[in-house]
N, C-alpha and C positions, 0 to 999 in steps of 0.2 A: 551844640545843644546846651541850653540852660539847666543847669544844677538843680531841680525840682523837688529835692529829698524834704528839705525844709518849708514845702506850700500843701498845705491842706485844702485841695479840691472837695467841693461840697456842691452837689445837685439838686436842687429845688425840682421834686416830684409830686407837689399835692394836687394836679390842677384835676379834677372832676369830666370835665367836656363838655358843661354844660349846654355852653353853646355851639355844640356842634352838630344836638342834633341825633337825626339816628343815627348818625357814626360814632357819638362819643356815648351813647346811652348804653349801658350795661358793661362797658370798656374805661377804663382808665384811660386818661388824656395820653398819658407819654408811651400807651401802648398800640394808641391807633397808627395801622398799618401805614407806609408811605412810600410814593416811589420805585412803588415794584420791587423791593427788597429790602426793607428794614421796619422797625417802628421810629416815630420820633425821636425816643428817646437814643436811638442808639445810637445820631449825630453826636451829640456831647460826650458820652464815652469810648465812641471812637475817636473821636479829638483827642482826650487827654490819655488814651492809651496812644498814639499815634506820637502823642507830643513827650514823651516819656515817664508821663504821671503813673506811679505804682496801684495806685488804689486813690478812688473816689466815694468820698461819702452820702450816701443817699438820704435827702430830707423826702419824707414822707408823710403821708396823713392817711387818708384813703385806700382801703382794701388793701393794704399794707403786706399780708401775706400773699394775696394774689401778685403783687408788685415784685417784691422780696423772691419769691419762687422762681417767678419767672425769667429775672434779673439772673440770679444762682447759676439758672439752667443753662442762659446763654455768655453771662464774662465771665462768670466765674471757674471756667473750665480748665486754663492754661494757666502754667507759672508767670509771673511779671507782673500781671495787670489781675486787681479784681473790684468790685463791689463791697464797700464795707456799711453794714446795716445798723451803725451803732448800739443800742440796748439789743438788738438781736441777734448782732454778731456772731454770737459763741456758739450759737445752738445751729450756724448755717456753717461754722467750721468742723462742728460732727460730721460722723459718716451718715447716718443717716437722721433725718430730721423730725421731730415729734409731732402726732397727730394736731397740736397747738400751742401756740407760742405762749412767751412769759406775756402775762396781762398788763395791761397800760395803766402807768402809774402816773401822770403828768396828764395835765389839761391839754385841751384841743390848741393847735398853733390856729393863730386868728389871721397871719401874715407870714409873707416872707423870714420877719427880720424875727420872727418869734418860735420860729424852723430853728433859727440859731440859737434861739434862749436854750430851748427847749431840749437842745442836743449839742449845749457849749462843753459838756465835760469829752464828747468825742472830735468837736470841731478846732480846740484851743487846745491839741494835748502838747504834752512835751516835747519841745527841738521847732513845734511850729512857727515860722517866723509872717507869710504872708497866707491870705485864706483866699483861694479862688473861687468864684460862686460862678456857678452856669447854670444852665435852666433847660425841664424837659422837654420843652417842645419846638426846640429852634432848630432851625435847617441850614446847615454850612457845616462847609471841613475848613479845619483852623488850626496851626500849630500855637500852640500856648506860651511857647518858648520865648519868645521876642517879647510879648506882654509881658513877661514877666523880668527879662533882663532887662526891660525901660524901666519899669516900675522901680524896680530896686537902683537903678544907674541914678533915678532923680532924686531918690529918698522920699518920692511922695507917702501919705501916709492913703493914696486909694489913686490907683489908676484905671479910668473905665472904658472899655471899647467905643468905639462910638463910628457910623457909617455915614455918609452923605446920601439920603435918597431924595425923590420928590415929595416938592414939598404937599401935596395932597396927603398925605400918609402919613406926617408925622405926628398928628392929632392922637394916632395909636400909642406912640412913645411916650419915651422919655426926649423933651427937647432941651439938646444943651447949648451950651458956647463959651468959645474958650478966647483970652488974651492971645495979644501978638507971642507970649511965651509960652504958651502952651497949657496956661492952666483954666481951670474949670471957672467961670462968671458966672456961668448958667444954669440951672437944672430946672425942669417945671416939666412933671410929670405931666404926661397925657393933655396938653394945652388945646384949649377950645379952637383959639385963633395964630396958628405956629408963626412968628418972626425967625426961623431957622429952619434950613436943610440940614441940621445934622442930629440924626437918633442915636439915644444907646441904644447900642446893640444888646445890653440886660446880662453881658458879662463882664467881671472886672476883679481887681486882684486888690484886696486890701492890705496894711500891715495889721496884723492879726492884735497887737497891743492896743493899738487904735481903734478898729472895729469893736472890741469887747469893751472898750473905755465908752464908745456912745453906746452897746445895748445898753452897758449897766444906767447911763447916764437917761433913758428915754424910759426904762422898765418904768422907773415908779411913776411915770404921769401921764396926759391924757396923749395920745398917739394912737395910728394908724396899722401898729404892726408892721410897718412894710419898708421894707431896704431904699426902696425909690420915692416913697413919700414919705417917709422918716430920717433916715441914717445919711442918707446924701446929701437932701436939705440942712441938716443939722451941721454938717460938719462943712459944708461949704459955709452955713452963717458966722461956723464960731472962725473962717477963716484959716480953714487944714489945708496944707496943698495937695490939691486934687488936678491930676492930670488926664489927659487923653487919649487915649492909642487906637490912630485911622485902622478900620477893617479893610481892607479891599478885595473885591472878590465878591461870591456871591453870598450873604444871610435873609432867612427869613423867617418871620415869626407870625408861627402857625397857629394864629387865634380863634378862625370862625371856618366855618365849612367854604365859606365862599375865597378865603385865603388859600385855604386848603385845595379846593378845583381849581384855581387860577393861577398856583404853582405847580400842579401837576400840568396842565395846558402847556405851562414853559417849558416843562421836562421832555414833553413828548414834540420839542422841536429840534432835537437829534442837532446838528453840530451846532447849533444858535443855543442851545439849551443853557442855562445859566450853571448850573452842574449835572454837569452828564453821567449817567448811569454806571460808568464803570468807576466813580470815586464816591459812589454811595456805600456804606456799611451794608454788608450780608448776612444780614440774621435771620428772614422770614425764610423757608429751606434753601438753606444757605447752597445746597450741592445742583442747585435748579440754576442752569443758565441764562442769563436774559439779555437782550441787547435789543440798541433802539434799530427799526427796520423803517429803509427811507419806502423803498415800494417794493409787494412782494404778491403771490395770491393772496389774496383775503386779506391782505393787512395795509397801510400806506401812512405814513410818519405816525410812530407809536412805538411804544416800551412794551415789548412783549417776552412771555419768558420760553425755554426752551420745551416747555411740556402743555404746553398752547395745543387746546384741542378745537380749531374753527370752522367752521362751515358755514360763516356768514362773513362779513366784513368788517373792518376794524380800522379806524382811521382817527388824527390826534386823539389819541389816547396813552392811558395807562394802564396795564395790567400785572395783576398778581399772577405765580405761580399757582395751578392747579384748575385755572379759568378753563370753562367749559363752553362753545356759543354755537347754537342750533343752528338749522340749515335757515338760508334765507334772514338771518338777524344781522342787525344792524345796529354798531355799535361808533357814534362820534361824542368827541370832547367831551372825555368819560372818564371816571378810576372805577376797574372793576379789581375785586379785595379778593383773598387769597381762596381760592376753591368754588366761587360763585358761579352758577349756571345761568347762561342766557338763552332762555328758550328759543323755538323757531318762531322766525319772523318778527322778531321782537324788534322795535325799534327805539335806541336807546340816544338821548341825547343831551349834554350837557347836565351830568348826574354823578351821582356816586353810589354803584350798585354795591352792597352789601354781602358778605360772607353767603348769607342767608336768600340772597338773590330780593330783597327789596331795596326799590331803586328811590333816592333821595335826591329830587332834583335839586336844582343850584341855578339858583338867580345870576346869569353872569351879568360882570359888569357893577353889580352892586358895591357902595361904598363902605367896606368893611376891615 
């Protein structure tokens, strides 16, 4: 296992959810439920507690205390591994936590890369040699350990994951390409028209000297704010070596609702499933059993949990713990979210039923 003491893991948590819709309205993007047993967000720190990172720093914006709180409640509980909230740190390391926090003294981050401006005295501290950036709303288990012993074995001064998918879908990314030695030629965020199968993956390990050499060097002028239309263009132009490292396996990046149903559909394909339920993180009640059922009463290829109350049928799907479904209901290629009732005779299809039991259909097949 790779020596990790010296890389400062930092989480990009601002995203809103905008577009997701009624799933993401009144919810924080990296807290929407997934999978029948976690949030988004809690791929990424299970990674890098898995991978034997001590503490990951959380970049935030948005309802910050709801974030911070609820973060507290579930890693911060055991020795080894926790959540660190930089300017709010100290008051989450009391025993008990003040009616409200110290008040924000710094301007709104406009980007990514202004996450880091904005919170470089906790990102850049002492003994740190490289800075890991991962993001909250991406789906994949990943040891961090081999990224980072490439990284350092090359001397590059930024090495970024990068996947091979189809190429319909990389219009979403970031499109790169690399030389016959491995290093970076290409970066062009989000391209209209992709000449590459290969995306980042929007994780990657800088050397922490370098990375703080281009904020300081972009701060003063006109720029985007952002790590992938900024900081990587920049430092591929001035010619930094910038390498690669193949993901293999499964990642996904959970931007739209319609991303969102179309990888739960995979999930609820039991042993084809891209990751199967029992290597998902357990955080949503965590002591609720769930396992995918190929065919059973009332249920037939679906992620269902152990406290599954049905009296109707349930087929590719997904469900949360606590799901309730009337007699005579009918529920296909579906997420129903943690506690939600489906009344009788209900017929549910191609949706995503909500805590609250309103149902949000999903255009499938849509390019998103």
């Amino acid at each position: 296992m790779a020596d990790l003491r010296a890389v400062r893991a930092v989480l990009l948590a601002g995203g809103e959810g905008l577009r997701m819709g009624p799933l993401g309205a009144g919810r924080l993007k990296p807290l929407v439920p997934y999978g029948g047993t976690c949030r988004l967000i809690d791929f990424s720190l299970a990674n890098a507690r898995a991978s034997g990172l001590p503490e990951v720093l959380l970049l935030s914006q948005y309802e910050e205390r709801l974030l911070m709180d609820d973060l507290h409640r579930v890693w911060n509980t055991e020795p080894g591994f926790r959540v660190h909230f930089g300017p709010y740190d100290a008051v989450y390391r009391g025993r008990d936590l003040p009616a409200e926090l110290p008040r924000r003294t710094w301007p709104p981050e406009r980007g990514t890369a202004d996450a880091l401006i904005r919170k470089a005295e906790y990102v850049f501290t002492e003994g740190t040699e490289d800075v890991l950036v991962l993001h909250a709303d991406h789906v994949y288990r990943y040891d961090y350990g081999p990224l980072v012993e490439a990284h350092r074995a090359s001397g590059a001064a930024l090495t970024l994951a990068y996947q091979r998918i189809d190429m319909r879908w990389v219009h979403l990314f970031g499109m790169v390409r690399f030389d016959g030695g491995g290093r970076l030629t290409e970066f062009t965020e989000k391209p209209e028209n992709p000449t590459s199968d290969l995306a980042f993956a929007a994780f990657c390990v800088f050397d922490a000297a370098v990375l703080r050499r281009y904020l300081a060097l972009l701060e003063g002028g006109e720029w985007q704010h952002d790590i992938s239309r900024d900081v990587i263009p920049a430092m591929l132009a001035a010619g930094e070596h910038i390498r690669g490292h193949e993901v293999r396996g499964h990642w996904e990046d959970i931007g739209t609702v319609e991303r969102y149903h179309r990888a739960h559909l995979a999930l609820a394909a039991g042993p084809r499933a891209p990751l199967p339920v029992e290597r998902m993180p357990r955080t949503v009640r965590p002591r609720v059993g769930r396992r995918w059922v190929a065919d059973a009463p009332g249920v037939r290829g679906a992620v269902v949990p152990s406290d599954l109350v049905n009296d109707g049928f349930v087929t590719d799907s997904v469900l949360f713990p606590g799901v309730r479904i009337g007699a005579g209901a009918r529920v296909r290629r579906s997420v129903v979210l943690p506690g939600a009732v489906i009344p009788p005779d209900a017929d549910i299809e191609g949706a995503v039923v909500l805590e609250d039991g309103h149902i949000q259909h999903v255009a499938e097949g849509v390019r998103a």
